[in-house]
C-alpha positions in Angstrom: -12.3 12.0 -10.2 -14.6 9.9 -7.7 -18.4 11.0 -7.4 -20.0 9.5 -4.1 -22.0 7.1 -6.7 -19.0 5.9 -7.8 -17.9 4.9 -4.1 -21.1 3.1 -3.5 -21.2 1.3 -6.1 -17.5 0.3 -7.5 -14.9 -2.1 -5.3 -12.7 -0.6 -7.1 -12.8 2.7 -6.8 -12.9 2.3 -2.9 -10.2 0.2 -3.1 -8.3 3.5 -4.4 -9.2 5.9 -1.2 -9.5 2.6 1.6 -6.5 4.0 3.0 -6.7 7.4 3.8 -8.3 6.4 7.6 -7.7 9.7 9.2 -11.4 11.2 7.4 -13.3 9.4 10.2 -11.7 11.4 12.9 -11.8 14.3 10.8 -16.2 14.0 10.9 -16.7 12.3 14.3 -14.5 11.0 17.3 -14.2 6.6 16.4 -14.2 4.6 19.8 -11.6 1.6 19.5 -11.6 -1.1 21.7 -9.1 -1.4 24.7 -6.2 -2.6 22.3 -6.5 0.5 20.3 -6.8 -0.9 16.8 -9.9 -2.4 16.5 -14.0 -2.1 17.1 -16.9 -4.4 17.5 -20.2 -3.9 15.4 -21.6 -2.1 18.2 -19.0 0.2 18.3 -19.2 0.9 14.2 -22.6 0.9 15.1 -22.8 3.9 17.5 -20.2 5.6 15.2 -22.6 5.7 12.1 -25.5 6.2 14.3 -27.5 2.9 13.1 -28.6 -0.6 14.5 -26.2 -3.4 14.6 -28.6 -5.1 12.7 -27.4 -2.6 9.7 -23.9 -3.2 9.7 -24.4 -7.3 9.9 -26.4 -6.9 6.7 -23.7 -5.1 5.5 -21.2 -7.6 6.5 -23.9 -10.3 5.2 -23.5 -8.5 2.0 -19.4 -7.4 1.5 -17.7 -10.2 3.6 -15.4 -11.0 1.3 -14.4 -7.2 0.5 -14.3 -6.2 4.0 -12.2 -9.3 4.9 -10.0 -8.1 2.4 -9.4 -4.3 4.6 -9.1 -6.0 8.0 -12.4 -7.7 9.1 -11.5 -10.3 11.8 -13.5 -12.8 13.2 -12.0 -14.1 16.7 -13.0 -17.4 18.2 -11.4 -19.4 21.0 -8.3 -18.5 22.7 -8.4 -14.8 20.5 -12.1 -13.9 21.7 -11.4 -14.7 25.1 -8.1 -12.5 25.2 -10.1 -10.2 23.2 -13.5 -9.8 25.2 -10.7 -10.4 28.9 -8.9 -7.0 27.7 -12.3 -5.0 27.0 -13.6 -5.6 30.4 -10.5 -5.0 32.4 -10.4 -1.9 30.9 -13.9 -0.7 30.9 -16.4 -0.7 34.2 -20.1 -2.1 34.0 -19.8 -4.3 30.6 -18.4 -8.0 32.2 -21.9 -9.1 30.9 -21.7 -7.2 27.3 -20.3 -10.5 25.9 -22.4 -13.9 27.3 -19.8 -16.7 28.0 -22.0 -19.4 25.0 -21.0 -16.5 22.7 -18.7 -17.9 20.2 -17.1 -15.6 17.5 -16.9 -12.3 17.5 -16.3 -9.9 14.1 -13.8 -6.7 14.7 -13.2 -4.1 12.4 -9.9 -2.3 11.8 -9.7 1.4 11.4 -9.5 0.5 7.3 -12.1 -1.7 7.4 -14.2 0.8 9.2 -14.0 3.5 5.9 -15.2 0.8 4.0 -18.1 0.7 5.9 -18.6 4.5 5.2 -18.4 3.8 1.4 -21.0 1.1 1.6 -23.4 2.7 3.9 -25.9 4.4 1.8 -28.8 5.1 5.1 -26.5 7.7 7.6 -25.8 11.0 7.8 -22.2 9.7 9.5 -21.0 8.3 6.4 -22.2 10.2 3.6 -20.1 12.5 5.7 -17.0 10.6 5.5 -17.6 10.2 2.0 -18.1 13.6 1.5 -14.9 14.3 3.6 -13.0 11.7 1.7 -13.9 12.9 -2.3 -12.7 16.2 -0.5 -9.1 15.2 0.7 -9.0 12.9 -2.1 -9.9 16.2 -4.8 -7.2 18.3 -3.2 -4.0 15.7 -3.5 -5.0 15.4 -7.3 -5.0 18.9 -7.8 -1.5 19.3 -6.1 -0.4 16.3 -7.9 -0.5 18.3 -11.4 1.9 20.8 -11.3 4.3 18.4 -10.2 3.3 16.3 -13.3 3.1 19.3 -15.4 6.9 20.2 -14.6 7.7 17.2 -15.6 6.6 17.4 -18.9 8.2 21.1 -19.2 11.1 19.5 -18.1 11.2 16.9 -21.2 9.6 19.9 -23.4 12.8 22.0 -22.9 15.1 18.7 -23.4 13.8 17.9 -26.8 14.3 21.9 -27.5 17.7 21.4 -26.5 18.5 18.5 -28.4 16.6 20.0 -31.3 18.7 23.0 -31.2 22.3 20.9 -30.6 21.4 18.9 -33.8 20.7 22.3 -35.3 24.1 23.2 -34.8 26.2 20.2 -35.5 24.5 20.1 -39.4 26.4 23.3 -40.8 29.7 21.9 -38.7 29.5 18.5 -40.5 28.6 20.2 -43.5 32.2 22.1 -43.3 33.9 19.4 -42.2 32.7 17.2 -45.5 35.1 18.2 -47.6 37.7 18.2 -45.7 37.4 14.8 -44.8 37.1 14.3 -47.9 40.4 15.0 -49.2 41.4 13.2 -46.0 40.2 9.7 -47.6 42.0 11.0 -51.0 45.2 11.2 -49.2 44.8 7.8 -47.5 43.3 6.0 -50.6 47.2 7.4 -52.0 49.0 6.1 -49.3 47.0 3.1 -49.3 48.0 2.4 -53.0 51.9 3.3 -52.4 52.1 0.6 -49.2 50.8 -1.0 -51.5 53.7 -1.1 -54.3 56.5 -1.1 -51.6 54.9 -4.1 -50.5 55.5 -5.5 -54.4 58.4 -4.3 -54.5 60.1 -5.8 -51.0 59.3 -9.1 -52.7 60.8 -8.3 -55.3 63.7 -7.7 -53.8 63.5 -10.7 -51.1 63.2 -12.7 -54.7 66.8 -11.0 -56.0 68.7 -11.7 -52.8 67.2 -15.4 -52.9 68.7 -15.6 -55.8 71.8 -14.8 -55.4 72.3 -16.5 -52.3 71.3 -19.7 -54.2 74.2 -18.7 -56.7 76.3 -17.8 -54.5 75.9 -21.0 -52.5 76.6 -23.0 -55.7 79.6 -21.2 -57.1 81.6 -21.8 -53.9 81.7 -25.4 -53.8 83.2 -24.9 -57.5 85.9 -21.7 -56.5 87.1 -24.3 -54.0 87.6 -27.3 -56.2 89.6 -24.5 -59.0 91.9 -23.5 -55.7 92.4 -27.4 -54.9 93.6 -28.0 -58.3 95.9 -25.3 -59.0 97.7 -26.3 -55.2 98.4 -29.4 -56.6 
């Protein structure tokens, strides 16, 4: 089970939890920009109650890792779309992003929790971390009766098997003799195919014979019949 250390200081135990997103609402309302998806640093800011200047260190810091749950960096054509849809939709803030600015990092909800688990300095996140070892607590502790049955389930096979096997030794130890006599009896008839086998060759050999003598003595019986006509 995950301690809050843990979070802050493995990738990958936060990799194991980065996607349970719904603890941020659960601890404080997140405002998203005007495409509903994503946030600027001032907006995960304001949510963890800290300077921007925190979060770019932390983005300084876990670039790579954060990249990796959703981070975005718009330039060009994407930050003007980007920065074009925030102030049509919101009064007052045409100015919030100077025309020589050129990138801009947004955070998805994901990447947002990963904030949460690197943030050590608010009272926000150790919240959602505190929130988040709590969800994640309760779904492995649900998770093990279902695992348990499972090994009941097997448990019980085995028993059954065990107990089939149990029954089939005194049935093959009935049916041994029996069988057997059964390989007596064919060895017999094995060895009597056996001898009528000898014996039809015998007999093919006879009738060859006699065929051959046969075959010889008419020639002769005609010859005898010839001379006695004449």
């Amino acid at each position: 089970m995950y301690t809050e250390s843990v979070l802050l200081e493995s990738r990958t135990a936060r990799s194991g939890v980065s996607h349970r997103v719904e603890v941020l609402d659960k601890v404080k309302a997140l405002a998203l920009s005007a495409d509903g998806v994503h946030a600027t640093t001032r907006d995960v800011a304001e949510y963890f109650e800290v300077g921007e200047s925190v979060v770019n260190n932390l983005l300084g810091r876990h670039r790579q890792e954060l990249r990796s749950n959703g981070l975005r960096v718009l330039k060009g054509a994407e930050l003007r779309e980007f920065v074009n849809l925030k102030t049509r939709f919101t009064s007052g803030n045409a100015n919030s992003y100077p025309q020589t600015q050129r990138h801009l990092a947004v955070y998805t909800r994901r990447t947002i929790l990963n904030v949460a688990m690197l943030l050590r300095d608010s009272e926000i996140a150790r919240r959602v971390r505190s929130y988040l070892l709590d969800v994640e607590a309760s779904t492995r502790t649900t998770a093990v009766p279902a695992e348990t049955a499972r090994y009941e389930s097997l448990d019980r096979r085995v028993s059954d098997l065990e107990t089939a096997v149990s029954h089939i030794g005194p049935v093959l130890q009935e049916l041994g003799p029996v069988i057997g006599r059964m390989s007596v009896r064919l060895e017999r008839m094995d060895r009597r195919l056996e001898e009528m086998d000898r014996r039809l060759v015998n007999t093919e050999r006879v009738v060859g014979a006699m065929s051959q003598r046969m075959a010889q003595w008419a020639p002769d019986r005609e010859a005898d019949d010839e001379a006695v006509d004449g």
